[in-house]
C-alpha positions in Angstrom: 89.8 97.6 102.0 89.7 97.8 97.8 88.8 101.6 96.9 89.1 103.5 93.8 92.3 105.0 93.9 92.5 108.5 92.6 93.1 107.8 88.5 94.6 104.9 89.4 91.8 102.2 89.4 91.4 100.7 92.6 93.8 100.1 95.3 94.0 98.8 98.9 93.6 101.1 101.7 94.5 100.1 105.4 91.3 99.9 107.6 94.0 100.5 110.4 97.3 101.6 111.7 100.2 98.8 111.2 103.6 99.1 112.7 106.6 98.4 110.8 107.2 94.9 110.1 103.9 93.8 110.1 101.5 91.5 108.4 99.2 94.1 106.2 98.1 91.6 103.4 98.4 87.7 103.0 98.5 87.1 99.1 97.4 83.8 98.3 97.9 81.8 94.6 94.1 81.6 93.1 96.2 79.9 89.9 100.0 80.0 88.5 100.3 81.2 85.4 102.8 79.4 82.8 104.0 83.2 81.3 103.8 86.3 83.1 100.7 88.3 82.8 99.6 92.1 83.4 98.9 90.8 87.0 100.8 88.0 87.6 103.8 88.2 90.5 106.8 86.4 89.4 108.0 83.8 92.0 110.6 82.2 90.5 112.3 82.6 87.1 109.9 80.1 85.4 106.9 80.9 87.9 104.5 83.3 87.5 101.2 83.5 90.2 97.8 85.3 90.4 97.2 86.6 93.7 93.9 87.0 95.2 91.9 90.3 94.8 93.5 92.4 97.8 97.0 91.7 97.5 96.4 91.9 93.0 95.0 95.7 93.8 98.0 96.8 95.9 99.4 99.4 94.1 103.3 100.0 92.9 105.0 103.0 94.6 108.6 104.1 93.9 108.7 105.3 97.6 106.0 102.5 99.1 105.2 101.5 102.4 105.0 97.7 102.2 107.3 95.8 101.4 107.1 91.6 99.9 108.1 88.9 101.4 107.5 84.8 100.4 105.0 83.4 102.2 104.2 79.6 103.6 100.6 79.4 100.6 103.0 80.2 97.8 102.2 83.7 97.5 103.7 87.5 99.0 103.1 88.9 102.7 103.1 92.7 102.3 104.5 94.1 105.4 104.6 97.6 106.6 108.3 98.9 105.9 107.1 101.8 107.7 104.0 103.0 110.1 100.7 102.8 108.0 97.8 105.2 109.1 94.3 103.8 108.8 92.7 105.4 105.5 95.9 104.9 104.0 96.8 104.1 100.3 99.0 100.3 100.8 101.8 100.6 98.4 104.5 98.1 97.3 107.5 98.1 94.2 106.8 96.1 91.3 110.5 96.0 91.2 111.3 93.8 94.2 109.6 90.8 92.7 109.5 90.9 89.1 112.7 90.5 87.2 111.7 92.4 84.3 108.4 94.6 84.6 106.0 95.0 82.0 103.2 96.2 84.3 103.9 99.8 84.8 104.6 102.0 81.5 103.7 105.7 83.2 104.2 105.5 87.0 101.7 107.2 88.4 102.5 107.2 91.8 103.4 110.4 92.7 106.6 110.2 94.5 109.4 112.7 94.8 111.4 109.8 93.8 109.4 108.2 91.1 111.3 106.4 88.8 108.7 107.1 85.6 108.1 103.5 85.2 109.2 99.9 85.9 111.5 97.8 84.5 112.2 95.0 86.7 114.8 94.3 89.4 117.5 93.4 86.9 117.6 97.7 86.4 117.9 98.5 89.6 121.6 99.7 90.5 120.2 100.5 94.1 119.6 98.2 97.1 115.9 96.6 97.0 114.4 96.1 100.4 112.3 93.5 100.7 112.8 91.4 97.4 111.7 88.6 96.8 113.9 85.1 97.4 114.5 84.2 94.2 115.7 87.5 93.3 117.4 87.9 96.3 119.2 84.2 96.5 120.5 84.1 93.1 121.8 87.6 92.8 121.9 90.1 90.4 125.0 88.0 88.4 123.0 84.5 88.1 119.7 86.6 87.2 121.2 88.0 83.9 121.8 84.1 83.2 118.3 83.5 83.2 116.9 86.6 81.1 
């Protein structure tokens, strides 16, 4: 369910428990985008999608509790990485599927690990759960070929 999200705009809040690993959202492409936008999710390193409403509204977290995953319509699965409570707030990292982030300037997700902000994947000095196959395929070395 889309709700206003506490200074945040509006988010996606789970309308029941999930266990770990499973389906919470199915993003599906509404149009691919030939640059990256403000809301576009980068699915290759020349592809850039819109996502419906639900899976565009999913939050970032630093600490979330859904990971990505590529899906069989083009788009991202978010999957619980942990148990999500009904009433919830569905979070996910910017991080594990955009190379280099423009979306988030002043992270406002309020974790104890927050990282500020996001810069993209090809930042990260840490394991990413959950990353997205392109990212995850070509590795860290052949992504700093490509930007």
């Amino acid at each position: 369910m889309i709700l206003d999200a506490a200074g945040k705009g509006r988010g996606v809040y789970a309308v029941r428990d999930f266990a770990v690993g499973e389906l919470v959202v199915r993003g599906r492409v509404e149009r691919v985008e030939p640059h990256r936008t403000r809301h576009s999710f980068q699915k290759d390193w020349d592809l850039h999608v819109e996502l419906d409403e639900t899976a565009r509204s999913i939050n970032h977290c630093c600490s979330p509790n859904a990971g990505v995953v590529d899906n069989v319509v083009g788009g991202y699965d978010f999957v619980a990485m942990r148990v999500i409570r009904e009433g919830e707030e569905v979070t996910w990292d910017y991080e594990s599927t955009e190379y280099e982030s423009i979306a988030v300037q002043s992270c406002l997700c309020g974790s104890a690990v927050c990282r500020g902000r996001t810069r993209g994947f090809k930042h990260r000095t840490d394991s990413v759960p959950y990353t997205a196959a392109y990212l995850r395929d070509a590795g860290r070395q052949a992504g700093d070929d490509h930007r």
